[in-house]
C-alpha positions in Angstrom: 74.5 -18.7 265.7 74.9 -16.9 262.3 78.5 -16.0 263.4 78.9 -19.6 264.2 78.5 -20.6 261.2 80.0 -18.1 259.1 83.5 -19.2 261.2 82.7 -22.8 260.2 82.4 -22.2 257.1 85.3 -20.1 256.6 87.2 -22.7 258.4 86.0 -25.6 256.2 87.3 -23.5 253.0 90.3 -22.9 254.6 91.1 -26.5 255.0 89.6 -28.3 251.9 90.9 -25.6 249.9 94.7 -26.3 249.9 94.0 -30.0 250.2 92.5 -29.8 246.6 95.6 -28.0 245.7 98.4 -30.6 247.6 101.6 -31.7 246.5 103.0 -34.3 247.1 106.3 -36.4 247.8 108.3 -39.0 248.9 111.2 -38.9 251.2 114.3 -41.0 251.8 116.3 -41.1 255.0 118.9 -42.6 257.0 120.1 -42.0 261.1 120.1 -43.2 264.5 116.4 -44.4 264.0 116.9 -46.5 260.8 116.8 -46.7 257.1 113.3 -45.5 255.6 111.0 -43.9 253.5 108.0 -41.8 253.6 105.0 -40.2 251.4 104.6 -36.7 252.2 101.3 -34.3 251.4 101.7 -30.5 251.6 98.4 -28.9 252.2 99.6 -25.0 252.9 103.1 -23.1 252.7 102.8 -23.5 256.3 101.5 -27.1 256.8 101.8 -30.9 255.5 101.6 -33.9 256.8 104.0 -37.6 256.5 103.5 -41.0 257.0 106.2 -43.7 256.7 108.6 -46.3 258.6 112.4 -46.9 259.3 113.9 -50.0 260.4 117.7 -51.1 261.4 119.4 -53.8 263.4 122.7 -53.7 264.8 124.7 -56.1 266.8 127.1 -56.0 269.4 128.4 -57.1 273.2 127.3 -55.8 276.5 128.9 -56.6 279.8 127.1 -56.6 283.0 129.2 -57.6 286.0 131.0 -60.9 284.8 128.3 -61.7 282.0 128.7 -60.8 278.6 125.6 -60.6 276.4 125.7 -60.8 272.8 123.4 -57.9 271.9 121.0 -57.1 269.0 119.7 -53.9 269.2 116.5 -53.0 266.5 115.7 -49.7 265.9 112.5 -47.7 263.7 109.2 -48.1 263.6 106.1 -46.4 261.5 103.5 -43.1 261.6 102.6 -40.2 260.6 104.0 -36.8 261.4 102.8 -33.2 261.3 105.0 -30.7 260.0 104.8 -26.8 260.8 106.7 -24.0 258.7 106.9 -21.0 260.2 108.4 -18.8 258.0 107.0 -20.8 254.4 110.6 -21.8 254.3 112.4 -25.4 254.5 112.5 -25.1 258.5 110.1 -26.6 260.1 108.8 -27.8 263.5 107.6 -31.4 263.7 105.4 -33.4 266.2 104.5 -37.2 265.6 102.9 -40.5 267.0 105.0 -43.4 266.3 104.7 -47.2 266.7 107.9 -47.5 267.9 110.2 -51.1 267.2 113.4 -50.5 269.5 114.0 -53.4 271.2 117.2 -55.4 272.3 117.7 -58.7 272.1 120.1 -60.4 274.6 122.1 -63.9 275.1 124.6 -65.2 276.9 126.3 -68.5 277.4 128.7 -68.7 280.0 131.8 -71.1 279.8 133.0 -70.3 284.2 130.6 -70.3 286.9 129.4 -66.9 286.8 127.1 -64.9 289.2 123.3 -64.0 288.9 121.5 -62.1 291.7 122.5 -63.7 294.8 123.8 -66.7 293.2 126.5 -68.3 291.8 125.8 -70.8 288.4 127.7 -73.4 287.0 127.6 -73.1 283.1 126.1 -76.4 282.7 123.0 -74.8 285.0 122.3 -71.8 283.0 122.8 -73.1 279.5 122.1 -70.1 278.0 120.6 -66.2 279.4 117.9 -65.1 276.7 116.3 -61.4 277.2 114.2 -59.1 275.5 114.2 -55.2 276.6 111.4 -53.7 275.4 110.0 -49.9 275.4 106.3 -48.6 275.1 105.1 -49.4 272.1 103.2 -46.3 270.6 105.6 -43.3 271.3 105.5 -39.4 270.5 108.1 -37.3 268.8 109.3 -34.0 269.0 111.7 -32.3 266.9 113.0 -29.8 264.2 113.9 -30.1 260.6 115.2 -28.4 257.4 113.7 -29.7 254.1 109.8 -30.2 252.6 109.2 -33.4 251.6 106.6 -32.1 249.7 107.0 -28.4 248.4 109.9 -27.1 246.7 112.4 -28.4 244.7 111.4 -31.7 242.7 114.6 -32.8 244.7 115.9 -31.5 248.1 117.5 -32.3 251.3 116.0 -33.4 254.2 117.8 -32.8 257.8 116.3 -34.0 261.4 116.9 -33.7 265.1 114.5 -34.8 267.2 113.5 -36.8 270.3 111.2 -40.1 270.7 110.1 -40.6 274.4 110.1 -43.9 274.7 110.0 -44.9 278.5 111.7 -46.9 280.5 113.0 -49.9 279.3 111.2 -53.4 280.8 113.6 -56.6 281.2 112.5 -60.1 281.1 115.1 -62.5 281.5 114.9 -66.7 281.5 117.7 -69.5 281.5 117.2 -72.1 278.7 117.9 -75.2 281.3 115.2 -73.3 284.3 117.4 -74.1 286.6 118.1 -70.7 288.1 116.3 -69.2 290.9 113.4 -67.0 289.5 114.6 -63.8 292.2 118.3 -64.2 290.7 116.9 -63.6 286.9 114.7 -61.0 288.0 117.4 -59.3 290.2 119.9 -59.4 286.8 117.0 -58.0 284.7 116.7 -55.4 287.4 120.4 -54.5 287.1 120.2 -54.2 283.2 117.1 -51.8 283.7 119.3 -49.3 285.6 121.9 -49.1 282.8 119.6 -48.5 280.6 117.8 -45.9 282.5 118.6 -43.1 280.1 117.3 -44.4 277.0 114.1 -43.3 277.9 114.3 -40.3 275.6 115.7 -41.8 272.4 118.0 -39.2 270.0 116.8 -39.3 266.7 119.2 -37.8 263.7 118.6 -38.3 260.0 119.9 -37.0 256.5 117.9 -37.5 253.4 116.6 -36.7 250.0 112.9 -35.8 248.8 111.4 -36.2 245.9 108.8 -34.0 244.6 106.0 -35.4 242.1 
């Protein structure tokens, strides 16, 4: 029991120690998950901690059999990271839990019949295709980086590569008239689900600058 609470107590100074000692800093980055910023506390040489949010939209046309979507894809999201240093240096390991905002926005009007499922649609019975692909919500990230928001220089450089597991995306698909056939839309959603298959694991690269206070 004593020896149970000498390690607690040890452990408790080890911890609220550096934490009355932190530093601090904000960090500002751009890449294939968006345009953000982030407040950074550094606890040890080996250890800190991040919390912030990127966001980005981008626009642009995908084709699936004879339909062609305009496309708006949104990108970022917001959470807090843990950052390990190995060697008390700028690189570091880094695992997070994010509440992740890619999604992609989809819409098509046709001007020729066109086909959907098992079915072929005039224009004027479609009006418009309007989807929304979206991916699990509260993700984890994996990755590696060079830079402490933190520590260090009162201004640095800040380098990531890294992964967000995201999951499969889900489809849902609707005409604006309701005039097509329910299995049609869902067979099309289906068929956009399997080209985007491999986005469940979405790349994430950013560059950046930290600012110490």
């Amino acid at each position: 029991m004593k020896k149970t609470l000498l390690a607690f107590a040890l452990l408790t100074l080890g911890i609220t120690s550096p934490v009355n000692a932190a530093d601090f800093g904000l960090g500002l980055r751009a890449g294939t998950y968006g345009i953000g910023a982030e407040f950074g506390v550094g606890f040890t040489p080996r250890f800190g901690l991040r919390a912030g949010g990127s966001a980005l939209s981008l626009s642009g046309d995908y084709d699936q059999d004879d339909i062609n979507y305009d496309g708006t894809l949104k990108l970022g999201g917001y959470g807090i990271w843990a950052d390990f240093f190995p060697m008390k240096g700028t690189f570091r390991l880094t695992a997070g839990l994010l509440s992740n905002r890619n999604e992609i926005e989809l819409e098509a009007v046709p001007t020729a019949p066109i086909d959907i499922g098992d079915g072929t649609y005039d224009p004027s019975e479609v009006g418009a295709l309007e989807g929304d692909v979206d991916f699990d919500s509260t993700v984890p990230y994996f990755g590696v980086g060079w830079g402490n928001v933190a520590r260090g220089k009162r201004v640095g450089f800040l380098a990531d590569i890294g992964i967000v597991w995201q999951g499969s995306g889900e489809v849902s698909l609707s005409s604006t008239t309701g005039l097509v056939d329910p299995d049609d839309l869902a067979a099309e959603a289906s068929q956009i689900e399997d080209d985007i298959s491999d986005y469940e694991w979405w790349p994430v690269l950013s560059l950046g600058m930290s600012i110490r206070f």
